[in-house]
C-alpha positions in Angstrom: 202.9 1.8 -41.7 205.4 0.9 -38.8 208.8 2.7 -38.9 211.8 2.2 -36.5 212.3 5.8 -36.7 214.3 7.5 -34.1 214.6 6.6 -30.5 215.5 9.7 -28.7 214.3 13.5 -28.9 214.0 14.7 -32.2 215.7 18.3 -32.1 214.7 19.2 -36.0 213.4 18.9 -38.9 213.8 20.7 -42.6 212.1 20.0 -46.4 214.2 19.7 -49.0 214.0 22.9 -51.2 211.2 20.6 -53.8 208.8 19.6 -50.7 209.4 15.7 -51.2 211.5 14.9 -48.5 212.0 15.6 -45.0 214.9 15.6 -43.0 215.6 15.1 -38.8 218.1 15.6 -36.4 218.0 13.5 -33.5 219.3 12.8 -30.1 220.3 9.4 -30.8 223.2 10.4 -33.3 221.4 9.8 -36.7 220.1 12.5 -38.9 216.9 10.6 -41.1 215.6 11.1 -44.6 211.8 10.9 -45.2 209.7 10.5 -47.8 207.0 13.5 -47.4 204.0 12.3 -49.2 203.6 8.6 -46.9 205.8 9.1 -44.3 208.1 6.2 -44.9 212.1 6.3 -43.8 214.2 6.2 -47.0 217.7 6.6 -45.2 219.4 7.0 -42.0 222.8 8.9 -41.6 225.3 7.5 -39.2 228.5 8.9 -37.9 228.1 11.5 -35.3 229.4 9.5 -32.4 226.6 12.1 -30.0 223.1 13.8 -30.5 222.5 15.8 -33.5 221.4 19.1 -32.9 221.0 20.2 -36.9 220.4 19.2 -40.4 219.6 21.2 -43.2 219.5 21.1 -47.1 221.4 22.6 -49.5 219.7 24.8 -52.2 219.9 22.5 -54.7 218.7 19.3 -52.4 221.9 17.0 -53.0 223.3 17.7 -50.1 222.6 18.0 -46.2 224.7 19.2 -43.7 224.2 18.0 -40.4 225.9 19.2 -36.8 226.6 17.5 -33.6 227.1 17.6 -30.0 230.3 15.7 -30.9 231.9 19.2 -32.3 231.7 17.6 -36.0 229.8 18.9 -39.0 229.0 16.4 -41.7 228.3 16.9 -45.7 225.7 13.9 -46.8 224.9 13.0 -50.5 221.2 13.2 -50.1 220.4 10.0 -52.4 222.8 7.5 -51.2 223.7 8.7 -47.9 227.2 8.6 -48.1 229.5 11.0 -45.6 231.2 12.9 -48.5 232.8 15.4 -45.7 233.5 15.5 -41.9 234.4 18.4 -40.4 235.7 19.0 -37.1 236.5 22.7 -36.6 237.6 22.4 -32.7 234.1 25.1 -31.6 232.6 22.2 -29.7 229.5 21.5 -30.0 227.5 22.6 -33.3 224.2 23.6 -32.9 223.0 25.9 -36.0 224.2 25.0 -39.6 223.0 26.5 -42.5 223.3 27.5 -46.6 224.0 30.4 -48.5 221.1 30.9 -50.9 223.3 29.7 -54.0 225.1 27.4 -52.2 228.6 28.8 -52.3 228.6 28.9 -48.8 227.5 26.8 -45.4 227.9 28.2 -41.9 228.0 26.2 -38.4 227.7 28.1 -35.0 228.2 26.2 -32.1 229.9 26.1 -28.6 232.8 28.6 -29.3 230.6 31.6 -29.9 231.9 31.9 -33.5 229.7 31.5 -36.9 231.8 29.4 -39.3 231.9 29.6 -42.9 232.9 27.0 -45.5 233.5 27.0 -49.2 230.6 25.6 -50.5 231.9 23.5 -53.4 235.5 22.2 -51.4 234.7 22.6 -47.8 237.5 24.6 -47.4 237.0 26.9 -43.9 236.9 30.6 -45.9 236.3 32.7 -42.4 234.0 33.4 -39.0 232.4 35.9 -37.5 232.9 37.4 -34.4 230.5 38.6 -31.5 228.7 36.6 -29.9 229.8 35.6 -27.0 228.2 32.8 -25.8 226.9 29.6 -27.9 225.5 30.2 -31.2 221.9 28.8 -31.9 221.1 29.3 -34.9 222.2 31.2 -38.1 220.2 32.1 -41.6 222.1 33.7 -44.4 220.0 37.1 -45.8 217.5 36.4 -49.0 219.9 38.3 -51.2 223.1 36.1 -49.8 225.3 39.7 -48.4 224.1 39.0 -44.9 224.1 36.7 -42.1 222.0 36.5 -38.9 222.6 34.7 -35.5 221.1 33.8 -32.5 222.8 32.8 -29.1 222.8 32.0 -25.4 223.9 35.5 -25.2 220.6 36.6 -25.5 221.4 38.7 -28.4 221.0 38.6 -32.4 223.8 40.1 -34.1 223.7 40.6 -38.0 226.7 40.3 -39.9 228.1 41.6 -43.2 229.6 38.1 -45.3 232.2 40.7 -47.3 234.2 42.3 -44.7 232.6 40.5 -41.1 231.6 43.2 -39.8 229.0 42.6 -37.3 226.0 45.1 -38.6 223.6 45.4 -35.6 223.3 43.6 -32.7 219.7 43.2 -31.4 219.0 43.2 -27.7 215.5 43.0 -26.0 215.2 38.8 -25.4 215.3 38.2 -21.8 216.7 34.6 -21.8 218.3 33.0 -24.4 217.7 33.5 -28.1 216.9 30.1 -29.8 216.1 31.2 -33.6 216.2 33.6 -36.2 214.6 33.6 -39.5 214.5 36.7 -42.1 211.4 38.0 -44.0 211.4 37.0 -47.4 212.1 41.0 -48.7 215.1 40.7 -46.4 213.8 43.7 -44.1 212.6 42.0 -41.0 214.2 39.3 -38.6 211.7 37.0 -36.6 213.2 35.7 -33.3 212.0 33.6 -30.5 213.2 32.9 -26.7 213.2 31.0 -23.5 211.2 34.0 -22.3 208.6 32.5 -24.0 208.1 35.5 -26.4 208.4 35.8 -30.3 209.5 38.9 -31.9 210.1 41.0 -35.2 212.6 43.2 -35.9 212.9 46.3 -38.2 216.2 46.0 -40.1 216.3 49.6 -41.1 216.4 51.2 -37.9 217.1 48.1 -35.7 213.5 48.4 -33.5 211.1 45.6 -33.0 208.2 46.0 -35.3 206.1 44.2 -32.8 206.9 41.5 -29.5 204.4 38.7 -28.7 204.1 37.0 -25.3 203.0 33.7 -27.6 203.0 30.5 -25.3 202.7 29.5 -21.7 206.5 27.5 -21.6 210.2 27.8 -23.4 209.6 28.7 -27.4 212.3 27.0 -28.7 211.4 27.6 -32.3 210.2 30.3 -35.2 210.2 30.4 -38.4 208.8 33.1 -41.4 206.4 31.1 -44.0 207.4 31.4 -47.7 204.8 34.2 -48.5 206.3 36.8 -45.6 202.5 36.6 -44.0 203.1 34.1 -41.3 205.5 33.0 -38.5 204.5 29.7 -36.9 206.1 29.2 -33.3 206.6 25.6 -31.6 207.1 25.4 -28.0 207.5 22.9 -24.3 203.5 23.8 -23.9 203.2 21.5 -27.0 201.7 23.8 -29.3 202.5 25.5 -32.4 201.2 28.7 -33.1 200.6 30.5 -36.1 201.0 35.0 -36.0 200.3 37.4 -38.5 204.0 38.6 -39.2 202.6 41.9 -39.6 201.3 42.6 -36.4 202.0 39.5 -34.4 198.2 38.6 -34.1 197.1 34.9 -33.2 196.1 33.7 -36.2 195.7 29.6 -35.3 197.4 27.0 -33.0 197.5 23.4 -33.4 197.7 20.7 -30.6 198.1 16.9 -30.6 201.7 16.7 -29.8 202.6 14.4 -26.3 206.2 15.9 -25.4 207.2 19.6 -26.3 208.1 20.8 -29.8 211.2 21.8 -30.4 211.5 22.7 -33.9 208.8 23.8 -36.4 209.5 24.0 -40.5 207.2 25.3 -43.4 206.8 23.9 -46.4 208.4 25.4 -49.5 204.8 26.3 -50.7 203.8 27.2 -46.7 201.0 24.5 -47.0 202.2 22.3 -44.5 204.2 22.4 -41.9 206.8 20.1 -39.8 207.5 19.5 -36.7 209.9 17.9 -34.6 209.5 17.1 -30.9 211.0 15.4 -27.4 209.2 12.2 -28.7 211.3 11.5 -31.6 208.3 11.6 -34.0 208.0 14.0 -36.9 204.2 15.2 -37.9 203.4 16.8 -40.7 200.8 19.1 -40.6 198.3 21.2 -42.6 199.4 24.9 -42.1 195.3 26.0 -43.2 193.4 23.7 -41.0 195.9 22.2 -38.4 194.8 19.1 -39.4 198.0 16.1 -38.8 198.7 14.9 -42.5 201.6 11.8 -41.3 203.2 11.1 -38.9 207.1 10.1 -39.0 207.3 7.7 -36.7 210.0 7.0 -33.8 210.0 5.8 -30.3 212.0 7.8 -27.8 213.5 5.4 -25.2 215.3 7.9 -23.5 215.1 7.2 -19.6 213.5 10.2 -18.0 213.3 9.4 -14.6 214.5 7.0 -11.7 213.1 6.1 -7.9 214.2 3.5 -5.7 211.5 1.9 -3.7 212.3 1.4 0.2 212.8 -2.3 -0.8 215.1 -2.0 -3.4 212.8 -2.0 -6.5 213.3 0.9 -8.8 210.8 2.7 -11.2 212.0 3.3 -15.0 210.6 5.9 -16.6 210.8 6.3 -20.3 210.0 9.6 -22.5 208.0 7.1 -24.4 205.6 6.7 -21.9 206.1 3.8 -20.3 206.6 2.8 -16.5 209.0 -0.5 -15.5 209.3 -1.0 -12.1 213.0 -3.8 -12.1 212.9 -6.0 -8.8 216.4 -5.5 -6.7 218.1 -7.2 -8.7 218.0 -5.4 -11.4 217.8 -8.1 -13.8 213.8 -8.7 -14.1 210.6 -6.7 -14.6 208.3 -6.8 -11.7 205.6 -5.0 -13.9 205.3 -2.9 -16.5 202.7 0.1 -17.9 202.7 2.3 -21.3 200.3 4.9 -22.6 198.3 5.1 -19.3 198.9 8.8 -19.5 198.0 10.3 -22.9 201.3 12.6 -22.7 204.7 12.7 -21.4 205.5 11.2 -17.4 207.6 14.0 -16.1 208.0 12.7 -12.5 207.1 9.4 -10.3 207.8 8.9 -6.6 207.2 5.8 -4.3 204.7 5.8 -1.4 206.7 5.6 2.1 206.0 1.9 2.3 206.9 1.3 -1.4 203.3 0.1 -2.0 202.1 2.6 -4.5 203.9 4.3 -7.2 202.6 8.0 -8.2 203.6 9.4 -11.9 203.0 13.2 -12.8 202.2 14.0 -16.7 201.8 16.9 -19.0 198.2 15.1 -19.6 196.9 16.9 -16.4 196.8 14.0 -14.4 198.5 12.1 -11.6 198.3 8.5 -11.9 199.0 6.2 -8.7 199.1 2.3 -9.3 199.0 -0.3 -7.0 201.4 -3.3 -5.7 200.6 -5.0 -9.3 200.7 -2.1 -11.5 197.1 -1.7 -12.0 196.3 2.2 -11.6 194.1 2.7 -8.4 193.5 6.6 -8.7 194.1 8.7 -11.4 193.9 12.8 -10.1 192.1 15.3 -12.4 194.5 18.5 -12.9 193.7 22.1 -14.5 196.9 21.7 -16.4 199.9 19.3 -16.9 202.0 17.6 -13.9 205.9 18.2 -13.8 206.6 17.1 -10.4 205.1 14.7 -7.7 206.0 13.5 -4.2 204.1 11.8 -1.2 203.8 13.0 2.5 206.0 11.4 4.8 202.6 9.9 6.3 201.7 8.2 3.0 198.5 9.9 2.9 198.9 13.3 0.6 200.4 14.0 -2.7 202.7 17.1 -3.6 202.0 18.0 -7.3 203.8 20.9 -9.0 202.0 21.9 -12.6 202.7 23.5 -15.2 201.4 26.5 -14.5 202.7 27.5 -11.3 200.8 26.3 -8.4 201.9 23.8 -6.1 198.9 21.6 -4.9 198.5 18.9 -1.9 195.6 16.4 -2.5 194.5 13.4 -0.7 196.7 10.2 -1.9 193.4 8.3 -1.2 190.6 10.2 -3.4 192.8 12.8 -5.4 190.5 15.6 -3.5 192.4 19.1 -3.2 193.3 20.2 0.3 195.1 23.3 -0.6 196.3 25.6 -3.0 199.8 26.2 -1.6 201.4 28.5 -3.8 201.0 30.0 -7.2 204.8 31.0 -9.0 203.4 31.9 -12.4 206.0 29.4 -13.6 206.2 26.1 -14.2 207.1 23.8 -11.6 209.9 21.6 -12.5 210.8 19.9 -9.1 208.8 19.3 -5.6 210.2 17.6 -2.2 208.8 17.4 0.9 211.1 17.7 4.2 211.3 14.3 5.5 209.7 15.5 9.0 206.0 16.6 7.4 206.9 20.3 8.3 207.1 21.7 5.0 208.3 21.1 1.2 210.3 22.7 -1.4 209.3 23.6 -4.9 211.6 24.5 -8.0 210.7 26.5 -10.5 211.6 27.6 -14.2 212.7 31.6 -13.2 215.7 29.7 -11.2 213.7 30.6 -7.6 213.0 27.8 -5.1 209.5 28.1 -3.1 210.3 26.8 0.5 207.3 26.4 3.0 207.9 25.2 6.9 204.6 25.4 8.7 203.1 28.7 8.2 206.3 30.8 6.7 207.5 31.2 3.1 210.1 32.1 1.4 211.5 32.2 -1.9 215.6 31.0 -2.0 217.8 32.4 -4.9 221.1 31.7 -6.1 220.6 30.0 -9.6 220.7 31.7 -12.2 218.3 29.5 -14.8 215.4 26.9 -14.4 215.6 24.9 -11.3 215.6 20.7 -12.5 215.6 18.5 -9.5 215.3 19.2 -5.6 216.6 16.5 -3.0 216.1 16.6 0.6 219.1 14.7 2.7 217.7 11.9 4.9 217.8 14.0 7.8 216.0 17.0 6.4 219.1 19.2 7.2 219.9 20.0 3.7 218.3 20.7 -0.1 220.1 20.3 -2.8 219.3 21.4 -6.2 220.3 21.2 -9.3 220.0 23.3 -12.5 220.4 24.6 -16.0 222.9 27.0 -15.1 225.1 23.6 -14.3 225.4 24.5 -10.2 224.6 22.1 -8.1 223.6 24.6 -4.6 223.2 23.2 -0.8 220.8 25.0 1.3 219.9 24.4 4.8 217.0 23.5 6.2 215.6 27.1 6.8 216.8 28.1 3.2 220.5 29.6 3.8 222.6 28.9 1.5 225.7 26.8 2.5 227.5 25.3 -0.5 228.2 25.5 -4.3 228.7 22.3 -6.5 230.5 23.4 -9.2 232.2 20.7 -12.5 229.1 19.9 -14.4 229.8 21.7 -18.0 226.0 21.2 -18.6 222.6 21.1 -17.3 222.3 19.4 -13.9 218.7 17.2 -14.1 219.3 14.8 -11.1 220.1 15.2 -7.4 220.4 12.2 -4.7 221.8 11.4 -1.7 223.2 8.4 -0.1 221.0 6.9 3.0 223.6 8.2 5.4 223.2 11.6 3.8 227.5 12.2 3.6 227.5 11.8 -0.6 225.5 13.3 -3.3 225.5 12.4 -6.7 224.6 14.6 -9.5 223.7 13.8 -13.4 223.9 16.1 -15.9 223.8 16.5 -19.9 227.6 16.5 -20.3 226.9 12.7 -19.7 228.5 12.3 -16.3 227.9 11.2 -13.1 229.3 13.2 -10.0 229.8 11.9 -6.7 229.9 14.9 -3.9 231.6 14.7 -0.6 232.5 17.1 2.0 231.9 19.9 -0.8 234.2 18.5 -3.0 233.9 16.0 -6.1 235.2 12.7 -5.2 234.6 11.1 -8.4 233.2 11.1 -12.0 231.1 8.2 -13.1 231.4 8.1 -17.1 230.2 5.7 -19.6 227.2 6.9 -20.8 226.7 8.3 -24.7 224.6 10.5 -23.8 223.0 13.1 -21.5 222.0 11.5 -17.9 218.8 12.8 -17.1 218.5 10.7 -13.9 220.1 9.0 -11.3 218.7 7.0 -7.9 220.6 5.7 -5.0 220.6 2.1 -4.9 222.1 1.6 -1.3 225.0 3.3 0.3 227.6 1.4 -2.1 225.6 1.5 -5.4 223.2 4.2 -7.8 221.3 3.4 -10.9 221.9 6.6 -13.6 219.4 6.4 -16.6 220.1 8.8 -19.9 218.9 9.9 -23.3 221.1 6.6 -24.5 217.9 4.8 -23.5 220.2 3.3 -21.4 220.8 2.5 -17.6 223.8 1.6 -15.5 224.6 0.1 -12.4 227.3 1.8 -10.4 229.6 1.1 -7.9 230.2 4.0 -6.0 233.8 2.5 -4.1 235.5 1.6 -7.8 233.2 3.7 -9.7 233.1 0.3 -12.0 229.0 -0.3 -14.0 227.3 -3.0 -15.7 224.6 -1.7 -18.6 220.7 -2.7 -17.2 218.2 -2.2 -21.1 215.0 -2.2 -19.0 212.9 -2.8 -21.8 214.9 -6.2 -23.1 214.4 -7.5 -19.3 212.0 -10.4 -18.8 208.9 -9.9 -17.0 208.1 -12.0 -13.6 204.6 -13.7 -15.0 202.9 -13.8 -11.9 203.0 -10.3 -11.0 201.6 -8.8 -13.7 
């Protein structure tokens, strides 16, 4: 069976409490109701006007309540999907919602640091709790209903009494941000899990961890406790989920299969199956005993992931859905297209210097380079998955950053490895070679930078979170990179550091110069566009929905910005005036494909 489904990142997923439906929260503004046992789509909730980070169930299943990037929390009847309530409590955005076990109550944590609660039955905003002090995550109310836990950016958990507010203990041990919390079915543990890639459980009684797990390669950005208390199943960006002993945190399983990272992970009330939700907007259900995929909930996720402009004004699209479309200059036609050549997500292209050959980097552990017509020529054999690519200023060698650290250089004409020229231990999001040959840069997920000229290394710091996206200006006088701490940083050429960029609110994926190497623009998750000049923002390019994950320069007067809208747009960098380009509605040019 075919289903619409979403078309962005799918951020969760949650059964309703009798195991026959399915909810999701997506990045394309809909929250979606399934039907468990074939997978079909029974409704779709409209009204957040951005993403949707949550949606969850009320005890008795007549109800969901859904939060959004848009600062809004929304009550659904379950069986009609009517809005009965929209909330807008003025925290921002809301990432974590969630029920008290009888329903009297619903929380919301978002943006504002504070953990919300509602009168169950009217709506009615009864109280919050105070201490976090960064955004809230996520939030579970305690088995027996007198407790509430929460996660945050803060990298804390804090544990709250519901009668007086009272913040109970506050848990400290994640390195990075704390993305869930979930509490043992006797009430006495708390499972967590981090960007620092480890899960852990937590003694309530004397506020120790019972045990801390090291349990995937990449950002966990999910776990939860299975029914029984025996289990906690962890999803993360490696695209695995995992399966521990909650008693001891031993490995118990892991299943694979997924093309883009998980981001949330759900057991079934029995804890036979599980759900997942992941960056391309499908839902799976799974079988929690053998790992086996039991239906898929199908979506497409159109999001654009990535843009390069071509020396002769073409520009490669890259979609999370796996496809490549390379628009001529115009904008207005398809020169060729690709999808599914790479079994898992494109994380990076780049253009050859002569603009014949395009390279694309996936988490398939390969590098794929096609030729003038689209037709893939070589295809480069990794140990693991491909974030990052870029070509030698000669055309003849390929920069490749993977997933687990190292940094290779292989021939552009045969794929065979010349040298290993760095190993980080991290994932590396971003490469760039210096426009002269001499050396490169590399960005990776601890917030360092890796720069090599000729024989010296160094490692430049200033971030403080993942390095995204690494340009070099035309002259090779200045890097610029961008980030999840929402800097945008200039360094010179021998790794100094010169300039801060600061008026992004969130994550900073895109950096790119104009060809005279005087303006920079910047794209970021708060939507916008920045144009930087002589240190300074000059001006903000807005009309996208949602986050901008990439942006190109066109020529010196115009940039192409592509975003999780599944959307790109043209811009005019004198009036800051755009015109919407839908490169998948675009007609092909016949005779090139």
């Amino acid at each position: 069976m075919t289903i619409s489904g979403h078309t962005a990142p799918t951020w969760m997923i949650t059964w309703s409490p009798d195991a026959t439906r399915l909810a999701t929260a997506s990045e394309d503004g809909s929250v979606r109701v399934w039907n468990a046992s074939d997978g079909s789509e029974q409704l779709v909730l409209r009204g957040h006007d951005d993403g949707v980070w949550s949606a969850t169930w009320s005890p008795d299943g007549s109800r969901i309540l859904s939060g959004g990037n848009d600062g809004r929390a929304s009550l659904w009847d379950s069986e009609s999907g009517e809005r009965l309530v929209s909330l807008e409590p003025g925290c921002g955005a809301i990432w974590a919602t969630g029920w008290s076990p009888r329903g009297e109550l619903f929380a919301t944590g978002g943006r504002d640091s504070l953990v919300r609660l509602f009168d169950g039955k009217t709506a009615e905003e009864v109280g919050a709790l105070v201490g976090h002090e960064d955004l809230v995550k996520d939030l579970v109310f305690s088995p027996c209903g007198r407790r509430l836990a929460s996660s945050s950016d803060d990298r804390t958990v804090r544990v709250f009494d519901l009668a007086s507010g009272a913040v109970l203990q506050v848990l400290r041990g994640h390195e990075h941000m704390a993305n869930t919390v979930d509490f043992t079915p006797d009430g006495e543990s708390l499972v967590t899990c981090s960007h620092d890639r480890t899960v852990r459980c937590w003694d309530l009684t004397s506020g120790h961890e019972r045990w801390s797990k090291l349990a995937h390669h990449d950002d966990i950005d999910a776990a939860r406790v299975s029914p029984d208390g025996r289990l906690v199943a962890s999803c993360s960006h490696d695209r695995r989920v995992r399966i521990f002993d909650a008693a001891n945190g031993q490995l118990r399983s892991e299943i694979t299969g997924h093309t883009d990272e998980v981001e949330w992970v759900s057991w079934s009330p029995n804890g036979e199956a599980l759900a997942t939700a992941s960056i391309d907007a499908k839902g799976r259900i799974f079988d929690a005993a053998s790992g086996a995929l039991r239906r898929t909930l199908e979506g497409r996720n159109r999001a654009v992931s990535t843009l390069r402009t071509a020396p002769d004004g073409r520009v490669a699209v890259v979609r999370d859905d796996r496809s490549v479309h390379v628009l001529d200059r115009s904008l207005d036609r398809v020169v060729w297209r690709v999808r599914d050549v790479q079994g898992q997500a494109i994380k990076d292209a780049a253009w050859s210097p002569d603009g014949s050959r395009l390279a694309c980097a996936s988490l398939d552990a390969s590098v794929v380079v096609f030729d003038p017509t689209g037709k893939p020529q070589l295809r480069v054999a990794l140990p693991t998955g491909a974030y990052s690519v870029d070509w030698s200023p000669c055309g003849s060698l390929l920069l490749i950053g993977l997933a687990d650290g190292a940094v290779q250089i292989r021939s552009a004409e045969t794929g065979a490895l010349r040298t290993l020229s760095l190993d980080s231990k991290e994932p590396t999001y971003a490469v760039a070679w210096r426009p002269d040959g001499a050396g490169f840069a590399a960005a990776f997920r601890d917030g360092r930078i890796g720069l090599r000229v000729g024989e010296s290394f160094r490692y430049l710091k200033g971030h403080s979170d993942m390095v995204l996206s690494l340009a070099w200006s035309p002259d090779g006088r200045v890097l610029a990179s961008g980030s999840r701490d929402a800097d945008v940083r200039l360094w010179s050429a021998a790794g100094e550091p010169f300039s801060l960029l600061q008026g992004h609110r969130l994550t900073v994926w895109s950096v790119a110069f104009t060809p005279d190497g005087r303006r920079l623009l910047s794209s970021s998750f708060d939507h916008d566009v920045r144009v930087w000049g002589e240190n300074r923002c000059e001006r903000v390019l807005q009309g996208h929905t949602r986050q901008v994950s990439a942006v190109t320069v066109l020529d010196a007067d115009n940039a192409l910005s592509g975003s999780r809208d599944g959307t790109c747009r043209r811009w005019n960098l004198r009036d800051g005036t755009s015109r919407t380009v839908l490169p998948h509605d675009l007609p092909l040019i016949e005779e090139c494909t």
